[in-house]
N, C-alpha and C positions, 0 to 999 in steps of 0.2 A: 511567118515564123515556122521555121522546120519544129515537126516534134516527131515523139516513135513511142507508139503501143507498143507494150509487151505482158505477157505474163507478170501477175504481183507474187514475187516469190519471196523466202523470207531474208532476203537480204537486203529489201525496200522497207524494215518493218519500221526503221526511226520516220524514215519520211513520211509512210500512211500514217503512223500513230500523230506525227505531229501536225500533217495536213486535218486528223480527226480532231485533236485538240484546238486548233482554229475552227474546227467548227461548232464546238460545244460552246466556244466563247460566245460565239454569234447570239447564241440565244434561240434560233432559226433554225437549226436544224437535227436535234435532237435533245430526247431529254434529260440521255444521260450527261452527269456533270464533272464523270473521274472518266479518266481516260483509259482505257483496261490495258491489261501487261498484253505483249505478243501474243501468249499464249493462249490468255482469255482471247482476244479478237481471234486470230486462229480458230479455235475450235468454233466458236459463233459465230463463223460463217463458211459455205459450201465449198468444195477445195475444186471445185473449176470454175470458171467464169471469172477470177478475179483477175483484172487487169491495174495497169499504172500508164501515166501518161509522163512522157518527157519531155523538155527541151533544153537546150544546153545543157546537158548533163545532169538536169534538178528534175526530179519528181515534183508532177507540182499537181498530180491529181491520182484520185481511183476508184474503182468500182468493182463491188463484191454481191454475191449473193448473200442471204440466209434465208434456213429451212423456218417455214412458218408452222411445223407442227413436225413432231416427231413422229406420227400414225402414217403409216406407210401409207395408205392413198392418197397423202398430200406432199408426196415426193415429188411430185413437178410443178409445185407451189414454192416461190420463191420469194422473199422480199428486195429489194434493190436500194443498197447504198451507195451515193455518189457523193465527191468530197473532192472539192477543188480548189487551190489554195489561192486567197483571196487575192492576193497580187497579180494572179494569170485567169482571172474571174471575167467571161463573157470576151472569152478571146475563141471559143468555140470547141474547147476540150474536152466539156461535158459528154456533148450531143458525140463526140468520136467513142470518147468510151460507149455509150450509152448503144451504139450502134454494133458496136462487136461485142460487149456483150450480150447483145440481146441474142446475135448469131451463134455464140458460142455456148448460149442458153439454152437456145434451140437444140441445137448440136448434141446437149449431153441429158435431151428429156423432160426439159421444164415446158410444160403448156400454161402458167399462169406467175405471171410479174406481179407484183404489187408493189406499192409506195406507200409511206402514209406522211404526209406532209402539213407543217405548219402553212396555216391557210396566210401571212404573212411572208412566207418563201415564196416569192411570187415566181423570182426564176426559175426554181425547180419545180413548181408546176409548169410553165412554159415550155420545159423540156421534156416532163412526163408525156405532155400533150402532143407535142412534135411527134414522138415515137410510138403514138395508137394507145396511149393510157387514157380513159377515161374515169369520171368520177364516179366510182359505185358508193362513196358515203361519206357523209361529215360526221366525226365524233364530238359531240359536243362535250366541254370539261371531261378530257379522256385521263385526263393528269396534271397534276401540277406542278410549277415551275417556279423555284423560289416565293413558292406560298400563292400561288394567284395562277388557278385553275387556266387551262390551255386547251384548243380544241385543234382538231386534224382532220385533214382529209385525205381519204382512203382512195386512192388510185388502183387501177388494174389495168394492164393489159393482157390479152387472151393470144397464144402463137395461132398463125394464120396456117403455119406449117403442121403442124401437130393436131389431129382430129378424135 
């Protein structure tokens, strides 16, 4: 299946917002349950690294950063959303974004990934793992999720580039 990375600019924003709304449904991969305006997603998250995935013409994935703390020495602390739309799921879209942004992450100064995943999202652990994330922590009952308490685990990966 031909597809094509490019930059998530904001004339992709129906597709991201709606590819994130299947993911809220899931249950699996976040906690939040409204889907936020462009605007909000916009500024909650880093204005490089954000890519989209294609094929035939449809957006059918992406991957953004966010800053994990506003205190300047954790500017090259990022967190990593990935969101791929469940029709084109484990056709290996993930792992492509996952791969340029990590370079492009590189690229603009980040020495530290992180994830924090429902221990139930088994394939986006599998993916974190692929790309040198390990586990630095299970949060036990970090939040909960239509009343019945959820736990996560905390992914990192450290650039190999950046010292």
């Amino acid at each position: 299946m031909k597809y094509k990375v490019s930059p998530l600019e904001p004339k992709h924003k129906n597709e991201v917002l709606e590819i994130y709304k299947l993911g809220i449904e899931t249950k699996n991969a976040t906690f939040n349950t409204v889907v936020p305006t462009w605007e909000e997603w916009d500024k909650g998250h880093l204005q490089h690294s954000r890519l989209v995935i294609e094929t035939d013409d449809k957006i059918v994935g992406w991957i953004a950063l966010s800053p994990v703390s506003s205190r300047c020495n954790y500017n090259g602390v990022a967190e990593v959303s990935v969101y791929i739309h469940p029709d084109f799921s484990r056709l290996g879209f993930a792992s492509e974004l996952m791969e340029k942004m990590i370079s492009e992450s590189e690229n603009n100064g980040i020495w530290t990934l992180q994830s924090s995943v429902f221990p139930e999202n088994e394939s986006s652990i599998k993916l974190h793992e692929k790309f040198g994330f390990r586990e630095v922590g299970y949060r036990e009952k970090i939040s909960k999720m239509d009343g019945i308490w959820r736990d996560t685990i905390l992914l990192e990966r450290r650039s190999l580039k950046i010292s």
